[in-house]
Residue frames as a rotation matrix with the C-alpha (Angstrom) as fourth column:
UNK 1
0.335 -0.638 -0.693 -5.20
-0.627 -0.700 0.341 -2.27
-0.703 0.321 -0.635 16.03
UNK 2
0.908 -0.406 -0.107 -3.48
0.166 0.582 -0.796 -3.65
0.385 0.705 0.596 12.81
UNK 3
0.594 -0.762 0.257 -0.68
0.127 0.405 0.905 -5.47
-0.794 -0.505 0.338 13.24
UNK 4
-0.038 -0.837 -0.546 2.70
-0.327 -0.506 0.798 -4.69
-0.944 0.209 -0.255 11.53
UNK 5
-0.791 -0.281 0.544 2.23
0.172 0.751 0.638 -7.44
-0.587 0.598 -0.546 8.83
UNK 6
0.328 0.790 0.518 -1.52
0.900 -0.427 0.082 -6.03
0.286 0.439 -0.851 7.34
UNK 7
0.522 -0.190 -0.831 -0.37
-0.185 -0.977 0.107 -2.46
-0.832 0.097 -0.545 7.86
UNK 8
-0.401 -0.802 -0.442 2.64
-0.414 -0.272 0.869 -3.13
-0.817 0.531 -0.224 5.41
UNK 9
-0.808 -0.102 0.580 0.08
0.464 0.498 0.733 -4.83
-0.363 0.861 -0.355 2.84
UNK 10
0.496 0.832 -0.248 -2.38
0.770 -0.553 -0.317 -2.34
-0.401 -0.034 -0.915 3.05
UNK 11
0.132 -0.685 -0.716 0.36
-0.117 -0.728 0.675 -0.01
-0.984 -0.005 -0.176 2.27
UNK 12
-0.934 -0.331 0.132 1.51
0.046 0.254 0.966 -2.10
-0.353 0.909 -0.222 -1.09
UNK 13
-0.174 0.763 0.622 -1.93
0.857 0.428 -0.286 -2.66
-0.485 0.484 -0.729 -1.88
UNK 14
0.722 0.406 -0.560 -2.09
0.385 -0.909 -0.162 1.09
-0.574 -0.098 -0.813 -2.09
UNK 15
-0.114 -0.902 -0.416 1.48
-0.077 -0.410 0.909 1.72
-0.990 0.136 -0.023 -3.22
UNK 16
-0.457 -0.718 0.525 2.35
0.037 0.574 0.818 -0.41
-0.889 0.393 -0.236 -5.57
UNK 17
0.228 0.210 0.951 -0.51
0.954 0.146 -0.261 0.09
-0.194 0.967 -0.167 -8.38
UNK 18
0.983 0.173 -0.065 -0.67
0.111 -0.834 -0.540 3.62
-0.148 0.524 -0.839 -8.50
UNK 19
0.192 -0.962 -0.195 3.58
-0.305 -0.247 0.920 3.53
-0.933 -0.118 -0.341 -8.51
UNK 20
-0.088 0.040 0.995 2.72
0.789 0.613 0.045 1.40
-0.608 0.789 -0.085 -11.69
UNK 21
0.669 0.743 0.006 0.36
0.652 -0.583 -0.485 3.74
-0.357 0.328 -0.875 -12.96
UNK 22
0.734 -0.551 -0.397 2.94
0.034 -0.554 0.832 6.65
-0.679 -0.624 -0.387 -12.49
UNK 23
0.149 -0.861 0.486 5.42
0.032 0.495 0.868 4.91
-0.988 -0.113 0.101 -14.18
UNK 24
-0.486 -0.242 0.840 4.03
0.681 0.496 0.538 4.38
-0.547 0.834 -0.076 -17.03
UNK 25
0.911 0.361 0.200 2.38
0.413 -0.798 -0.440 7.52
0.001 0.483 -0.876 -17.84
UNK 26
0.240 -0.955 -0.175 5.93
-0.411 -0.264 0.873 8.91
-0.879 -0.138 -0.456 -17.25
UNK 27
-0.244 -0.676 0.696 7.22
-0.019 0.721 0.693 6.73
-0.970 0.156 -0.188 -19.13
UNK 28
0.493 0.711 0.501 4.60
0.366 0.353 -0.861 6.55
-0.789 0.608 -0.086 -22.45
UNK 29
0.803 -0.091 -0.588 6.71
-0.494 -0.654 -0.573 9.14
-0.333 0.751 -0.571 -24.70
UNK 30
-0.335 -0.906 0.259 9.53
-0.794 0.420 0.441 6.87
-0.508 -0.058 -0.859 -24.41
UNK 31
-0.240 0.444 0.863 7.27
-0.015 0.887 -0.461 4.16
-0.971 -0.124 -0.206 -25.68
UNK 32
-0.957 0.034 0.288 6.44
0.270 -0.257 0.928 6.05
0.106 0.966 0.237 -28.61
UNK 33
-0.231 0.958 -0.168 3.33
0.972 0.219 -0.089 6.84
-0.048 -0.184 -0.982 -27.31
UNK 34
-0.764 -0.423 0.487 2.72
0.508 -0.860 0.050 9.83
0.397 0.285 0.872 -29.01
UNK 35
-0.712 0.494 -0.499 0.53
0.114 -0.620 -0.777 13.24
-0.693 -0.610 0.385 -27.21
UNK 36
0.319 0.835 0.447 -2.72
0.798 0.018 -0.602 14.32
-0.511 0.549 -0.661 -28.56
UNK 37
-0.550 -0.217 0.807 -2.56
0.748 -0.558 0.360 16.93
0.372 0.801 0.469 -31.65
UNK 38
-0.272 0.790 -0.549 -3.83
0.715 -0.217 -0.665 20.00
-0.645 -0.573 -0.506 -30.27
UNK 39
0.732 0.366 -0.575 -4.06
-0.278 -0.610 -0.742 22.19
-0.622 0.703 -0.344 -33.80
UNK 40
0.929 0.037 0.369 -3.12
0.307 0.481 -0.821 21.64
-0.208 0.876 0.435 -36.95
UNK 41
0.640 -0.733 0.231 0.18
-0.490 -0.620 -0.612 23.96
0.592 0.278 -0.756 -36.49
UNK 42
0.292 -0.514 0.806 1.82
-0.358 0.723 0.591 20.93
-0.887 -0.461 0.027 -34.21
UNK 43
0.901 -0.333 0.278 2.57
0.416 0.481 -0.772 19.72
0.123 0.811 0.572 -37.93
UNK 44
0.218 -0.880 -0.421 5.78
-0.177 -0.460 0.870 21.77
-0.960 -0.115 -0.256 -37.59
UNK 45
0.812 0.253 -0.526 5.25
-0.488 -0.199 -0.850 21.70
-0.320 0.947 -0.038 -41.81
UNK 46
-0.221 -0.486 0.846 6.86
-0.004 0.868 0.497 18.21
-0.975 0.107 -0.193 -42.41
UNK 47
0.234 0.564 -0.792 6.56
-0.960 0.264 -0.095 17.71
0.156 0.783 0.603 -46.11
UNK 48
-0.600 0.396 0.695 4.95
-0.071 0.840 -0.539 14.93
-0.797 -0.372 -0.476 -46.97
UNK 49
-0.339 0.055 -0.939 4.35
-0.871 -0.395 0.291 15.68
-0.355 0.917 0.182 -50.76
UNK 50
-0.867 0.120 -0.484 4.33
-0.029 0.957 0.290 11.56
0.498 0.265 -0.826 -51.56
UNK 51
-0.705 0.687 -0.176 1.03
0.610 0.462 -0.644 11.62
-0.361 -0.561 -0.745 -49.08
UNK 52
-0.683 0.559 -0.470 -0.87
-0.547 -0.818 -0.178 14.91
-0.484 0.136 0.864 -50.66
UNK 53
-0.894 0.391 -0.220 -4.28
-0.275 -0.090 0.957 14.04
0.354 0.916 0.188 -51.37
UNK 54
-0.342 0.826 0.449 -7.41
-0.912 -0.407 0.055 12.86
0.228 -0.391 0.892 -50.75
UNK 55
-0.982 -0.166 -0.087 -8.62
-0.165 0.986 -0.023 10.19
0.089 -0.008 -0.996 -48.95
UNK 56
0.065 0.994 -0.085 -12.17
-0.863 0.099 0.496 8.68
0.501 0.041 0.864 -49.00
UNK 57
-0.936 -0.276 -0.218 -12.76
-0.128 0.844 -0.521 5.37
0.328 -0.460 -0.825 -46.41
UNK 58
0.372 0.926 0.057 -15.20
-0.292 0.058 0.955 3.93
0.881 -0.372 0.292 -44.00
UNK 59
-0.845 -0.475 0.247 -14.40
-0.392 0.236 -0.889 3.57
0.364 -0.848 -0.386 -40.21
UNK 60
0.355 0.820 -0.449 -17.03
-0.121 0.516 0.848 0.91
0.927 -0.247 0.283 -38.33
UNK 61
-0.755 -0.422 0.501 -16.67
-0.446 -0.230 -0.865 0.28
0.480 -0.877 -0.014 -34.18
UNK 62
-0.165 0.548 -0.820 -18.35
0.767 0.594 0.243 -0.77
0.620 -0.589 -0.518 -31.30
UNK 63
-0.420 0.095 0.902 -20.58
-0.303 -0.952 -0.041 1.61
0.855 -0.290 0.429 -29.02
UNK 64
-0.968 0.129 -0.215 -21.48
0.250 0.426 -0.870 0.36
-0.021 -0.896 -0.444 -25.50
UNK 65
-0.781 0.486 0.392 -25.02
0.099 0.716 -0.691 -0.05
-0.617 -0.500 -0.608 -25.63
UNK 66
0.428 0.380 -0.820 -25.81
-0.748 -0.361 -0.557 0.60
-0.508 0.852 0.129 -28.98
UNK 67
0.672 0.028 0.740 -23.65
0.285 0.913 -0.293 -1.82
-0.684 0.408 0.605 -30.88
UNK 68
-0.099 -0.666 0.740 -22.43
0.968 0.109 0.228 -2.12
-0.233 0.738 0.633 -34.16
UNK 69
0.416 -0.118 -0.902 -21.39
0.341 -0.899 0.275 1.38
-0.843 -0.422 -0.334 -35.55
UNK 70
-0.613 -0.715 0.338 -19.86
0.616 -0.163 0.771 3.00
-0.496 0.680 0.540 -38.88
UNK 71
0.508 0.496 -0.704 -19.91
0.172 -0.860 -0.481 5.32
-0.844 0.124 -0.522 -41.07
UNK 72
0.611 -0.306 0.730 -17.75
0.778 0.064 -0.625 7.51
0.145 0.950 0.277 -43.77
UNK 73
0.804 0.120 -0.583 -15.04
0.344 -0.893 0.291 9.82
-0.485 -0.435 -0.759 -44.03
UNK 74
0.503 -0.728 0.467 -12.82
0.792 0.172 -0.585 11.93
0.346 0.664 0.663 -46.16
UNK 75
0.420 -0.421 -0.804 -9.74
0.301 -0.771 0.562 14.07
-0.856 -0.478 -0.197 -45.06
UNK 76
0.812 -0.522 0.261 -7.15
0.303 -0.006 -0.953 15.52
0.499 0.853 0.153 -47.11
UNK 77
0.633 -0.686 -0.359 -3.70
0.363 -0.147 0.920 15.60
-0.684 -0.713 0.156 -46.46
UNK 78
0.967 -0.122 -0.223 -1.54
-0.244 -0.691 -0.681 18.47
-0.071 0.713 -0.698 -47.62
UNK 79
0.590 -0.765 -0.260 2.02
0.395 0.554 -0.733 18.29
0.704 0.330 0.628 -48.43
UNK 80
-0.230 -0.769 0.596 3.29
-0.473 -0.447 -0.759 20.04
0.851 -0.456 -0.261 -45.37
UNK 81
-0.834 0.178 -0.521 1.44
0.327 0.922 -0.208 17.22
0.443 -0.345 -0.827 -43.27
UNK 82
-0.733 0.672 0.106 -1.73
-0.408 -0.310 -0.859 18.78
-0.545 -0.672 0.502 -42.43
UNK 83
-0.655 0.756 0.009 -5.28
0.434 0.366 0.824 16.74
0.619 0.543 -0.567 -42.93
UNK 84
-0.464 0.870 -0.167 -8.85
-0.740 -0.485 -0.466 18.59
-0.486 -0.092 0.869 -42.45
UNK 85
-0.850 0.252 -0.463 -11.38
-0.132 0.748 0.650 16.22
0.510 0.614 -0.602 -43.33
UNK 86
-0.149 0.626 0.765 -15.01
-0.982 -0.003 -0.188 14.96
-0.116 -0.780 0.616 -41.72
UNK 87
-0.975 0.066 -0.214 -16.47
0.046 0.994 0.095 11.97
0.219 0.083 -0.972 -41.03
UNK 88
-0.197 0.964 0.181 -20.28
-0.979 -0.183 -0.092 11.13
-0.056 -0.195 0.979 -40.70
UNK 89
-0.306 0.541 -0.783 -22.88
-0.162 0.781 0.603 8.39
0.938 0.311 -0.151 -40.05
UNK 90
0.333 0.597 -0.730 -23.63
0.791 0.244 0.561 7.18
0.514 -0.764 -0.391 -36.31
UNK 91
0.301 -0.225 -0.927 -21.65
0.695 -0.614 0.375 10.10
-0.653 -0.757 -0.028 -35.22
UNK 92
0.321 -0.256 0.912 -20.39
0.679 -0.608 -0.410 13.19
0.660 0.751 -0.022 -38.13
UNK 93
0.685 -0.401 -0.608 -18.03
0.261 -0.644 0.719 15.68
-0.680 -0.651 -0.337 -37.40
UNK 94
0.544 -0.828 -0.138 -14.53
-0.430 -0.133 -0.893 17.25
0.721 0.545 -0.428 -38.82
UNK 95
0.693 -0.720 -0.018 -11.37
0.720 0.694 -0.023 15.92
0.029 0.003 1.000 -38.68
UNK 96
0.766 -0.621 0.168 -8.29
-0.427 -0.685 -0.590 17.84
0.481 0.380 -0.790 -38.13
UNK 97
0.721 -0.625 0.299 -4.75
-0.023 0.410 0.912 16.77
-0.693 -0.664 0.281 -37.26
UNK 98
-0.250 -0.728 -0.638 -0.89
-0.968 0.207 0.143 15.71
0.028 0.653 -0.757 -39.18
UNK 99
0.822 -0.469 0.323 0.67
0.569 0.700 -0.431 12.96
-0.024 0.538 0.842 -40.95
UNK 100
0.425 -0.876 -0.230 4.39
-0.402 -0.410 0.818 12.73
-0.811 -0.255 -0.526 -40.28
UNK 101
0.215 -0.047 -0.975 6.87
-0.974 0.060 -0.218 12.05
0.069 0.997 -0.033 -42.92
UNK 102
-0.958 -0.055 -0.280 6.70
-0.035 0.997 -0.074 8.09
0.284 -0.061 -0.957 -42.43
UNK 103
-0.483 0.867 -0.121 3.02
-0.152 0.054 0.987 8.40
0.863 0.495 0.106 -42.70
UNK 104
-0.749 0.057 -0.660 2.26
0.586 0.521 -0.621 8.42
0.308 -0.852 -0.424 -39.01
UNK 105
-0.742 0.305 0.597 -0.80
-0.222 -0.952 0.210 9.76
0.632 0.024 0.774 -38.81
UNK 106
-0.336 0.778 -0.531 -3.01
0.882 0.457 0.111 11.27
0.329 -0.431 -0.840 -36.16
UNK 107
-0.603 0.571 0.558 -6.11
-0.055 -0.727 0.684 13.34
0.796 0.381 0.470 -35.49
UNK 108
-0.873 0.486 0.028 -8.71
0.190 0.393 -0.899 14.64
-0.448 -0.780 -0.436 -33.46
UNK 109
-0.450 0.855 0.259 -12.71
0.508 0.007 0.861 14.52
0.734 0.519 -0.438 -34.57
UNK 110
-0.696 0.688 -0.205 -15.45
-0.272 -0.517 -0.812 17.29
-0.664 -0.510 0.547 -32.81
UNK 111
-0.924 0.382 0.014 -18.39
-0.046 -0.148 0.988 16.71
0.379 0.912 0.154 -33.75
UNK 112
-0.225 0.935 0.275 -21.77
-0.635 -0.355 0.686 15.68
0.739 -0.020 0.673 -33.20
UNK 113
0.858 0.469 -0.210 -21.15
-0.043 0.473 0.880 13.09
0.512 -0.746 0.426 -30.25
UNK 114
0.941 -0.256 -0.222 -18.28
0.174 -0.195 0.965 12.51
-0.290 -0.947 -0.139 -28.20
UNK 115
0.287 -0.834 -0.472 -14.43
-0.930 -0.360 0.071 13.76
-0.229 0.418 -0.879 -29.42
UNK 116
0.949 0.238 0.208 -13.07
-0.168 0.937 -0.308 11.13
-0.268 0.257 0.929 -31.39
UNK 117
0.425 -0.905 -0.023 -9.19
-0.721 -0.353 0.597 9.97
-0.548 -0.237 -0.802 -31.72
UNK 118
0.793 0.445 -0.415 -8.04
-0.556 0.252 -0.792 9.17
-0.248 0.859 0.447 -34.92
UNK 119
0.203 -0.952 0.229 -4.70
-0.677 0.033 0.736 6.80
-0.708 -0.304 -0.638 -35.22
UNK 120
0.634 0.129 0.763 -3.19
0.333 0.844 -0.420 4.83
-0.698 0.520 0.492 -37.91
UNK 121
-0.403 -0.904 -0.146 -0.49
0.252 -0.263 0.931 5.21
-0.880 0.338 0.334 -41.22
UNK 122
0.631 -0.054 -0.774 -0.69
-0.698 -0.475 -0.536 6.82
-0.338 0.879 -0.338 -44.17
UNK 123
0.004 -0.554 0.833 1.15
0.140 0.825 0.548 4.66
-0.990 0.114 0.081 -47.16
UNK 124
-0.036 0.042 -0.998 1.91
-0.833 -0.553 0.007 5.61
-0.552 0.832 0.055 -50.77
UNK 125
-0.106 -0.219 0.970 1.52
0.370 0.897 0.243 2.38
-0.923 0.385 -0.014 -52.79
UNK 126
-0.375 -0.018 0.927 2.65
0.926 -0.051 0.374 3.21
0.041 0.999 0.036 -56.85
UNK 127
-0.721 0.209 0.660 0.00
0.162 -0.876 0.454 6.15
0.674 0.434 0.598 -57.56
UNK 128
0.389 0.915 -0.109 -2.29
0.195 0.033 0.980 5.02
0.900 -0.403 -0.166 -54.64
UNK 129
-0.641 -0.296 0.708 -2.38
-0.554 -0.460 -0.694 6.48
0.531 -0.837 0.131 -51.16
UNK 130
-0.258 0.248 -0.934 -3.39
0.484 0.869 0.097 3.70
0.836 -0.427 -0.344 -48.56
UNK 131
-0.310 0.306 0.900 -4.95
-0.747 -0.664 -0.031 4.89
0.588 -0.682 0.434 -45.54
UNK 132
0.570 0.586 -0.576 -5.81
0.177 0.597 0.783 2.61
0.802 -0.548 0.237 -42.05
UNK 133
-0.737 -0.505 0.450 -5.70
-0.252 -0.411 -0.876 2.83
0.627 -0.759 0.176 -38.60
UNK 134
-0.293 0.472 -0.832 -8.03
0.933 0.333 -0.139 3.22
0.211 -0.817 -0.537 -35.21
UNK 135
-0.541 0.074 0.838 -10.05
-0.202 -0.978 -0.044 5.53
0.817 -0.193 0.544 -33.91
UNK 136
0.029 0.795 -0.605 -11.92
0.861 0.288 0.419 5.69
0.508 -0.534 -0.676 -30.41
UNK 137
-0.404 0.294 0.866 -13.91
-0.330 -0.930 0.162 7.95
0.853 -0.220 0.473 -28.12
UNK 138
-0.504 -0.395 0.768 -14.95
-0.800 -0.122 -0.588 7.82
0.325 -0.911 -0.254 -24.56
UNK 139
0.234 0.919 0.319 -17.71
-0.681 0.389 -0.621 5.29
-0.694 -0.072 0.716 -25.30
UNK 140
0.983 0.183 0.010 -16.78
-0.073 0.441 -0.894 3.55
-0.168 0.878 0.447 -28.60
UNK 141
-0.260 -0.846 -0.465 -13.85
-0.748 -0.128 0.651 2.32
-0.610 0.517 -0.600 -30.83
UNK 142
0.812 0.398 0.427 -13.14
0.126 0.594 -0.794 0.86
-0.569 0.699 0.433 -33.73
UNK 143
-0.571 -0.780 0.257 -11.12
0.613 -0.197 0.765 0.87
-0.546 0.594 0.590 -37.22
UNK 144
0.794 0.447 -0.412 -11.26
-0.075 -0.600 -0.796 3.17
-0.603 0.663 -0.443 -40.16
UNK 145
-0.213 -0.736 0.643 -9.64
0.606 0.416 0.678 2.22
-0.766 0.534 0.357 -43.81
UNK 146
0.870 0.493 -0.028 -9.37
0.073 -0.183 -0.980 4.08
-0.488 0.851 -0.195 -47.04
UNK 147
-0.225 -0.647 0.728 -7.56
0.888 0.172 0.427 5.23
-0.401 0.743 0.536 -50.48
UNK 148
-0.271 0.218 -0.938 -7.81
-0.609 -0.793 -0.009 8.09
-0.746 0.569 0.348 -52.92
């Protein structure tokens, strides 16, 4: 039989991460850790007029046994925060998701390999619209930068 003293650390061993775990999924909106976009009408039509346009970039990554990775992609983002857009090269798909007004923007990609989750800011600079951020998928991540 187990004695009182390896019963109660078998217990924590057990407890104590998944109470972690728990915790912090609980916890993540507080964090700022924002939910996935699940259609383009989660924009709750923020304007975002100073962001309207098009962006054009490249986004590059790491794929578990494949390597280096990258590609191209252009969205567009309207003035009530909504961006439609694809991306292509080792993987190609569309793009759809918001930009909030403080340029917080994120998306999801479908496409031709595994969904892909797009994060990162949006930035008016003068007449130029800055674009950068992360994006990863169940296999891969990486970054992804552009401009108009």
């Amino acid at each position: 039989m187990y004695s009182k003293i390896a019963f109660k650390e078998l217990v924590m061993s057990l407890f104590l991460p998944m109470f972690v775990l728990i915790t912090v999924l609980l916890l993540c909106p507080c964090l700022g850790i924002s939910q996935k976009i699940q259609s383009t009408e989660d924009c709750g039509n923020i304007e975002t007029s100073e962001l309207q346009g098009k962006i054009n970039g490249t986004w590059k990554g790491i794929y578990p046994g494949t390597g280096l990775v990258s590609g191209d992609f252009e969205i567009e983002i309207s003035t009530k925060g909504t961006v439609t857009g694809n991306y292509s090269g080792f993987i190609s798909g569309t793009i759809s998701g918001c930009v909030d007004s403080s340029g917080y923007f994120q998306a999801e990609g479908v496409g031709s390999g595994p969904a892909v989750t797009w994060t990162g800011q949006v930035k008016k600079s003068k007449d130029t619209i800055l674009a950068l951020g992360k994006w990863s998928a169940a296999s891969g991540s990486g970054t992804w930068s552009g401009r108009n």
